[in-house]
Backbone as XML, in Angstrom:
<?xml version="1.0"?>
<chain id="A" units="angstrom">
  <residue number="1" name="UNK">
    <atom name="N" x="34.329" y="-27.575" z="14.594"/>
    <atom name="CA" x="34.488" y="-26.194" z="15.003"/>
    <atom name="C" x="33.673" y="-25.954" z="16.257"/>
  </residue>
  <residue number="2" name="UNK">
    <atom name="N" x="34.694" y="-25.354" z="17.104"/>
    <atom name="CA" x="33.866" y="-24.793" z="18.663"/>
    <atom name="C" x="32.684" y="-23.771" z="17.775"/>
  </residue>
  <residue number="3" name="UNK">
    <atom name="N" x="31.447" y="-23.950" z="18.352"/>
    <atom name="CA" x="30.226" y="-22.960" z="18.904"/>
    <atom name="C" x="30.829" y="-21.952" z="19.601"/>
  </residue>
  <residue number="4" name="UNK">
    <atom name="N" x="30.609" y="-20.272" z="19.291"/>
    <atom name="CA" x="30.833" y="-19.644" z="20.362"/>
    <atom name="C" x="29.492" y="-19.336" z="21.429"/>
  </residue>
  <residue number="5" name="UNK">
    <atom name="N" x="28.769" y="-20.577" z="21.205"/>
    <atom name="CA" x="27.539" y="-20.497" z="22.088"/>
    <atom name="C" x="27.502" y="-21.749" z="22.445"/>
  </residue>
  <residue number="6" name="UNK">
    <atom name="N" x="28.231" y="-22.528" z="23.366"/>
    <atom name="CA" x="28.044" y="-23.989" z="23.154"/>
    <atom name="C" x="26.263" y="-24.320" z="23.953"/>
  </residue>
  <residue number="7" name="UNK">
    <atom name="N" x="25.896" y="-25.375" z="22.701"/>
    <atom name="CA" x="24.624" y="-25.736" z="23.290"/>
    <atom name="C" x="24.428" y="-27.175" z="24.036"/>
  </residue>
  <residue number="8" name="UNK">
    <atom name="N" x="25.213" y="-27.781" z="23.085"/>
    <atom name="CA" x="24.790" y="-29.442" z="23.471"/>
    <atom name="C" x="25.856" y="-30.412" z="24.343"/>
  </residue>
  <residue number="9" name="UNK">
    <atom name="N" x="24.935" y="-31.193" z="25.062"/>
    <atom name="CA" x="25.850" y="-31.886" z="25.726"/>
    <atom name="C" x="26.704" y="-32.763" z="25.155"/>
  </residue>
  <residue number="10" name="UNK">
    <atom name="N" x="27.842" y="-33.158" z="25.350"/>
    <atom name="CA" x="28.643" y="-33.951" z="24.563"/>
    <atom name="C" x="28.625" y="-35.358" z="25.150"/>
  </residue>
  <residue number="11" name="UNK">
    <atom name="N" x="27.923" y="-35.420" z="26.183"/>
    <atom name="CA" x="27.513" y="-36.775" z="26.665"/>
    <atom name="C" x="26.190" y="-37.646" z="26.271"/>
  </residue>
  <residue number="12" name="UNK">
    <atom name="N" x="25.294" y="-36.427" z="26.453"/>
    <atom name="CA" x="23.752" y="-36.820" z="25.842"/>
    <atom name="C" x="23.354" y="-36.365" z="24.869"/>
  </residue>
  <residue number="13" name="UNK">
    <atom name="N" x="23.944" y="-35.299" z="24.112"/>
    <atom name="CA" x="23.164" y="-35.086" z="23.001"/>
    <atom name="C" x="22.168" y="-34.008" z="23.221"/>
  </residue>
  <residue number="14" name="UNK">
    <atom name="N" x="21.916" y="-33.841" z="24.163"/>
    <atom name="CA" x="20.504" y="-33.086" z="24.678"/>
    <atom name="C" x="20.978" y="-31.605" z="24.014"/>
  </residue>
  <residue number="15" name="UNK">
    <atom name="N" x="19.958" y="-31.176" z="23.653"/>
    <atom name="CA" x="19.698" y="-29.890" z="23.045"/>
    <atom name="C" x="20.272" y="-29.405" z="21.719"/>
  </residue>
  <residue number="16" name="UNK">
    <atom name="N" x="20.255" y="-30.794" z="21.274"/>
    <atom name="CA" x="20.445" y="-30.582" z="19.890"/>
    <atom name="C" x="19.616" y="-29.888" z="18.730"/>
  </residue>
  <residue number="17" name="UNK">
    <atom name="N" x="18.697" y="-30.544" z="19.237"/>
    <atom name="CA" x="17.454" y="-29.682" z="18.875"/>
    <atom name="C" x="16.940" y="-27.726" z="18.242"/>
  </residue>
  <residue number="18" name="UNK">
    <atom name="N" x="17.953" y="-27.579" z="19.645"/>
    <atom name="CA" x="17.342" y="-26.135" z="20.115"/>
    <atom name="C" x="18.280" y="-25.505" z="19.012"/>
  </residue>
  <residue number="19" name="UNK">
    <atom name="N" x="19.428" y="-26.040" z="18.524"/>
    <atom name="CA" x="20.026" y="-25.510" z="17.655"/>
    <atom name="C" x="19.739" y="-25.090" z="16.387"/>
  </residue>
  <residue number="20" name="UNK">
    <atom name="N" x="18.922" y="-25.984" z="16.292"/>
    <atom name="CA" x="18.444" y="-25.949" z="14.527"/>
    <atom name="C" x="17.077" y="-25.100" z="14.592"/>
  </residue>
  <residue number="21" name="UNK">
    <atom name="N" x="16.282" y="-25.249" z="15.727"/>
    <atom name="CA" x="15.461" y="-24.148" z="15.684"/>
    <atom name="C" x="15.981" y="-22.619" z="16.270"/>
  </residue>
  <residue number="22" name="UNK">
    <atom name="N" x="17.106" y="-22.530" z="16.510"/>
    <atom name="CA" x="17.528" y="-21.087" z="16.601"/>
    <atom name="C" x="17.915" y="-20.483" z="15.525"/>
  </residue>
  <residue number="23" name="UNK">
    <atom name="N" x="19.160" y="-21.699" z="14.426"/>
    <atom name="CA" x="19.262" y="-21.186" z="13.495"/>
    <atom name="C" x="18.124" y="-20.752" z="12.283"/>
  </residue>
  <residue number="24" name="UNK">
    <atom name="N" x="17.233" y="-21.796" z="12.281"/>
    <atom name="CA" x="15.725" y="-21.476" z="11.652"/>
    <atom name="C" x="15.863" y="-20.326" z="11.631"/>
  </residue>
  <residue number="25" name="UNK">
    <atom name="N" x="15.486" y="-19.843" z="13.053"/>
    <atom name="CA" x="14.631" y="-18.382" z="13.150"/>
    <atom name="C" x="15.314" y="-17.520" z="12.951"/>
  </residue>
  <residue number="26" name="UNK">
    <atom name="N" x="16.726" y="-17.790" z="13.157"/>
    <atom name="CA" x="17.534" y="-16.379" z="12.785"/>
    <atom name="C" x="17.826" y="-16.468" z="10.787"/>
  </residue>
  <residue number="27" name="UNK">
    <atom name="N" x="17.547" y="-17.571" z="10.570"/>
    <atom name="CA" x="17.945" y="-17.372" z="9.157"/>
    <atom name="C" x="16.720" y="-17.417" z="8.485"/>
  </residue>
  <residue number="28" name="UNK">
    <atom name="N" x="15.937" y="-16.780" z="9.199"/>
    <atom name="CA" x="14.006" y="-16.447" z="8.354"/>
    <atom name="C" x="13.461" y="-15.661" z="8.890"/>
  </residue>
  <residue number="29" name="UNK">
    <atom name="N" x="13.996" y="-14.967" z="9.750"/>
    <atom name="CA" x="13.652" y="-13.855" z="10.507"/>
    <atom name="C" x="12.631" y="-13.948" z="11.413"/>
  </residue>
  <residue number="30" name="UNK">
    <atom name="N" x="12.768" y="-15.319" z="11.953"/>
    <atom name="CA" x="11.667" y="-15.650" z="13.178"/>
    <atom name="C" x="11.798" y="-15.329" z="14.745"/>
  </residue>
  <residue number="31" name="UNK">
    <atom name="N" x="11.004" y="-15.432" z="15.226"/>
    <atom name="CA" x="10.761" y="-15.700" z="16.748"/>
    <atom name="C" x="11.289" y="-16.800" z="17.419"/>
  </residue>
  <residue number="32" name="UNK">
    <atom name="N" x="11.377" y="-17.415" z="18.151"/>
    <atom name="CA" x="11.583" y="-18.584" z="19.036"/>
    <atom name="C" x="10.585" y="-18.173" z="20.579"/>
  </residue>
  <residue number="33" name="UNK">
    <atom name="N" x="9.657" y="-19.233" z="20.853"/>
    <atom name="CA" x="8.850" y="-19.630" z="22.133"/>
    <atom name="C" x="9.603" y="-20.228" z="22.738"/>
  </residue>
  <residue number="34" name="UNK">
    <atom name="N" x="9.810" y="-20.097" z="24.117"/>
    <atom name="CA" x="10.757" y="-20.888" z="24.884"/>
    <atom name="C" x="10.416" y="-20.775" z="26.347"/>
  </residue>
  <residue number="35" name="UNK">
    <atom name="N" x="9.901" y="-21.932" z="27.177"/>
    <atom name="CA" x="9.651" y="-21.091" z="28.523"/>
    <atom name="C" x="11.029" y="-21.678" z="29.429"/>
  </residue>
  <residue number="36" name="UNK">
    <atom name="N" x="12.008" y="-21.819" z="28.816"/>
    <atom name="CA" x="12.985" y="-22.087" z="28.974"/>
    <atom name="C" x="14.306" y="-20.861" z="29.658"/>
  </residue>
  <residue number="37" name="UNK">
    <atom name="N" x="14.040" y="-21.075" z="30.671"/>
    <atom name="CA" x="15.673" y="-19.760" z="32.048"/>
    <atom name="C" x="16.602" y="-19.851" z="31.389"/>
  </residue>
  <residue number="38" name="UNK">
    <atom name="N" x="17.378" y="-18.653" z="31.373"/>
    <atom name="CA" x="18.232" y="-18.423" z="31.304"/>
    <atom name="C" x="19.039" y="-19.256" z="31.842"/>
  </residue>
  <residue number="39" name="UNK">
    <atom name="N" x="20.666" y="-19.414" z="31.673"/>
    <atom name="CA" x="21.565" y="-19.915" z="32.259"/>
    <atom name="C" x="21.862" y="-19.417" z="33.248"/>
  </residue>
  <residue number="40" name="UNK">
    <atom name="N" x="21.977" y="-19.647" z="34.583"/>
    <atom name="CA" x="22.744" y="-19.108" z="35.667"/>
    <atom name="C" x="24.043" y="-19.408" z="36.263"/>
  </residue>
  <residue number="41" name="UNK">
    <atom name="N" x="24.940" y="-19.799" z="36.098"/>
    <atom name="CA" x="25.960" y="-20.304" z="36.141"/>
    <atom name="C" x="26.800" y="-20.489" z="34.362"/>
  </residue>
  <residue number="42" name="UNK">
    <atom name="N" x="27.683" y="-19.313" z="34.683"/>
    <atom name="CA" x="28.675" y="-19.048" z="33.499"/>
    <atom name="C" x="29.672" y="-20.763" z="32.906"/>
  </residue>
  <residue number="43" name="UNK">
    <atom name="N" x="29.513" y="-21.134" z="33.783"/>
    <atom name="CA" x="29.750" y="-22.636" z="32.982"/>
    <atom name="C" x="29.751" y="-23.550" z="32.436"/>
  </residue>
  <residue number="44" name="UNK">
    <atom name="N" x="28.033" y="-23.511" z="32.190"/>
    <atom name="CA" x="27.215" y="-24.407" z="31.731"/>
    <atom name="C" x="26.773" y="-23.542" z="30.488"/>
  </residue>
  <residue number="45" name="UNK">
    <atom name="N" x="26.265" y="-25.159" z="30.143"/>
    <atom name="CA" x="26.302" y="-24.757" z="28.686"/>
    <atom name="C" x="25.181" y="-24.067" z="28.424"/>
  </residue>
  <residue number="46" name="UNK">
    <atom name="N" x="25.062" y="-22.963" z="26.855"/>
    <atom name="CA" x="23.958" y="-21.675" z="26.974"/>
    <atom name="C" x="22.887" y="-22.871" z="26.607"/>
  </residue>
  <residue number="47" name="UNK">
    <atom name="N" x="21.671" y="-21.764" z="26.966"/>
    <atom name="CA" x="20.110" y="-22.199" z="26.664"/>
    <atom name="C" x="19.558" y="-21.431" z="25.883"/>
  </residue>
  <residue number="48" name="UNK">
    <atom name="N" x="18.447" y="-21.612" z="25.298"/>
    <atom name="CA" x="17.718" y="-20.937" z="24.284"/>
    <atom name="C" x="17.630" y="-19.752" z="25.065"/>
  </residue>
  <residue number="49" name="UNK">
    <atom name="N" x="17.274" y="-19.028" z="25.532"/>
    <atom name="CA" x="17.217" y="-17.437" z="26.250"/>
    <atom name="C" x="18.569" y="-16.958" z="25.633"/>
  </residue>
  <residue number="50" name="UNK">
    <atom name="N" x="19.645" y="-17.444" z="26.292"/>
    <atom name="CA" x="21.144" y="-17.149" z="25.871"/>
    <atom name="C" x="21.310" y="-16.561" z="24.435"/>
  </residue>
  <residue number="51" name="UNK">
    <atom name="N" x="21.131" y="-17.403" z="24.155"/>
    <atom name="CA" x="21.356" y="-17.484" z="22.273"/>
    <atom name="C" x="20.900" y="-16.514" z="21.775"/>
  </residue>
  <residue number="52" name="UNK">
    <atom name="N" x="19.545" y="-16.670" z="22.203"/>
    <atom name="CA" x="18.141" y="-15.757" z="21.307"/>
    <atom name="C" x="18.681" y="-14.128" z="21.730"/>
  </residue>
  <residue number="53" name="UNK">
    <atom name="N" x="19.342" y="-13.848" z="22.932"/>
    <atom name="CA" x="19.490" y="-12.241" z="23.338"/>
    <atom name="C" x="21.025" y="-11.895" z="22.891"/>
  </residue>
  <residue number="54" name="UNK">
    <atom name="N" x="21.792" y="-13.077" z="22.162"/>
    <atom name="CA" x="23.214" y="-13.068" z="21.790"/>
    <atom name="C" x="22.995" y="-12.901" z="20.499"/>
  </residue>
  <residue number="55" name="UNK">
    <atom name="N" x="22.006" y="-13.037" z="19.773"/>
    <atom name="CA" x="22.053" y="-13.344" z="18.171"/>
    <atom name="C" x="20.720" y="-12.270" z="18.120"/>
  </residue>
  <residue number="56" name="UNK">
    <atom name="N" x="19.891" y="-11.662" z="18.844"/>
    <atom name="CA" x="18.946" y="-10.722" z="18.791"/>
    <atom name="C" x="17.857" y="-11.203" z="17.831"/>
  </residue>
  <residue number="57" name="UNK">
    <atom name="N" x="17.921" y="-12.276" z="18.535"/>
    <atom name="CA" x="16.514" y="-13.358" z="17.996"/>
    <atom name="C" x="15.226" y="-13.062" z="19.191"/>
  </residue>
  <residue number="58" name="UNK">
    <atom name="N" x="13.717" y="-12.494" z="18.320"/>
    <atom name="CA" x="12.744" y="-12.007" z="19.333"/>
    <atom name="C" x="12.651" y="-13.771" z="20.089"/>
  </residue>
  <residue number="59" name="UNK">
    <atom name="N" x="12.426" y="-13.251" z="21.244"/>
    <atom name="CA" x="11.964" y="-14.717" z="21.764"/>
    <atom name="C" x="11.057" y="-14.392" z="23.189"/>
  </residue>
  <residue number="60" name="UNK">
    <atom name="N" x="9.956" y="-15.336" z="22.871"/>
    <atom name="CA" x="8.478" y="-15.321" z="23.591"/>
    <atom name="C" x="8.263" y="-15.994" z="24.789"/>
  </residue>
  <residue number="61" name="UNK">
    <atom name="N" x="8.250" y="-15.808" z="25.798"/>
    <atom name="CA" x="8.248" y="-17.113" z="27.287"/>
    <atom name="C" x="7.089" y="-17.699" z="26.840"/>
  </residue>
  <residue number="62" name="UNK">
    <atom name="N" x="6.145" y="-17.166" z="26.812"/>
    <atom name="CA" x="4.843" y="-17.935" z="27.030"/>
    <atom name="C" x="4.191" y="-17.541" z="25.971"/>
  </residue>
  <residue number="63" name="UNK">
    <atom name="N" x="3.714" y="-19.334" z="25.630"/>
    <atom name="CA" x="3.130" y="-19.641" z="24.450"/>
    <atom name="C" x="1.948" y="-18.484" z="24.636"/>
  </residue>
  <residue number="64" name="UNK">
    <atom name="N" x="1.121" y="-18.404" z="25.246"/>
    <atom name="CA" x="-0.219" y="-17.056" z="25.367"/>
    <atom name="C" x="0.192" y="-16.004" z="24.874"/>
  </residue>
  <residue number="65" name="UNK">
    <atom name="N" x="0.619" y="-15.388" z="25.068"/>
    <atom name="CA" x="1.326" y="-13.725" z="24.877"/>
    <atom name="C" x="1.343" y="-13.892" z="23.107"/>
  </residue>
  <residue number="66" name="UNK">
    <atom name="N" x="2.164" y="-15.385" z="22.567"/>
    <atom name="CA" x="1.871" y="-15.467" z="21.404"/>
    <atom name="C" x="0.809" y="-15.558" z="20.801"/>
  </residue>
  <residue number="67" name="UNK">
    <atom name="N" x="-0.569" y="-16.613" z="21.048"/>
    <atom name="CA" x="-1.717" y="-16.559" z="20.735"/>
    <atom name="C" x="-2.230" y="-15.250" z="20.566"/>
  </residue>
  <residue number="68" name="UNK">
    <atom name="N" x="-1.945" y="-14.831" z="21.674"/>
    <atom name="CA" x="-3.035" y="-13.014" z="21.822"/>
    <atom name="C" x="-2.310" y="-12.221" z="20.849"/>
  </residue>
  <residue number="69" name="UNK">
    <atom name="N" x="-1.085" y="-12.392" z="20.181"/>
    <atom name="CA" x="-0.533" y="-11.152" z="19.530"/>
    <atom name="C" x="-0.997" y="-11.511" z="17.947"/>
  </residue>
  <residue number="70" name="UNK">
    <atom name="N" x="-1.002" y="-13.032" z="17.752"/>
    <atom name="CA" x="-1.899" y="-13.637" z="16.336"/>
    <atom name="C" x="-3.321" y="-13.686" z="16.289"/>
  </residue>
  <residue number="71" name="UNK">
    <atom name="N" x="-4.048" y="-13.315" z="17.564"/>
    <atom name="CA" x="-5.295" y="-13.243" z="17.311"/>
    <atom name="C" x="-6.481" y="-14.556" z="17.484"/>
  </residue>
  <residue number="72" name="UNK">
    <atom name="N" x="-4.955" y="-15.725" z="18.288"/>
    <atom name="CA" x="-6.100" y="-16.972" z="18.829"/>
    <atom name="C" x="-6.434" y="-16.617" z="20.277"/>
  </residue>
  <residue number="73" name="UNK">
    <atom name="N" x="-8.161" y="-16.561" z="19.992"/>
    <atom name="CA" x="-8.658" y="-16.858" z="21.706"/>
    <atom name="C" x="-8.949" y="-18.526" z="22.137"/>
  </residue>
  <residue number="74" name="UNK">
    <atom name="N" x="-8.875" y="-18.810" z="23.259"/>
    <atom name="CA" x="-9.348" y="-19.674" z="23.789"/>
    <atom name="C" x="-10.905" y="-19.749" z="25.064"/>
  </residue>
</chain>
């Protein structure tokens, strides 16, 4: 079955990954960290930003912003 979010390459495999931690978080009501751009070019395949603002999954650029909101200093 087509993704209506396609993630992974069908050559490399790459970002297979990102899948299973999106679904994670959306099926536990998590966050996703990602300092990972948006897609810019409507052709290519989505990225974690994509997903996370398509499925209204909170998602964090930078790991810090997370620390400071849990209460780790460095």
């Amino acid at each position: 079955r087509d993704s209506q979010y396609p993630m992974i390459d069908a050559n490399s495999g790459r970002s297979t990954t990102d899948t299973y931690i999106i679904a994670h978080a959306r099926d536990n009501g998590y966050g996703v960290i990602s300092d990972e751009s948006p897609r810019i070019d409507d052709s290519k395949l989505y990225k974690i930003p994509d997903v996370c603002e398509a499925l209204k999954i909170p998602r964090i650029r930078k790991a810090e912003v997370f620390y400071k909101r849990v209460g780790i200093t460095f």
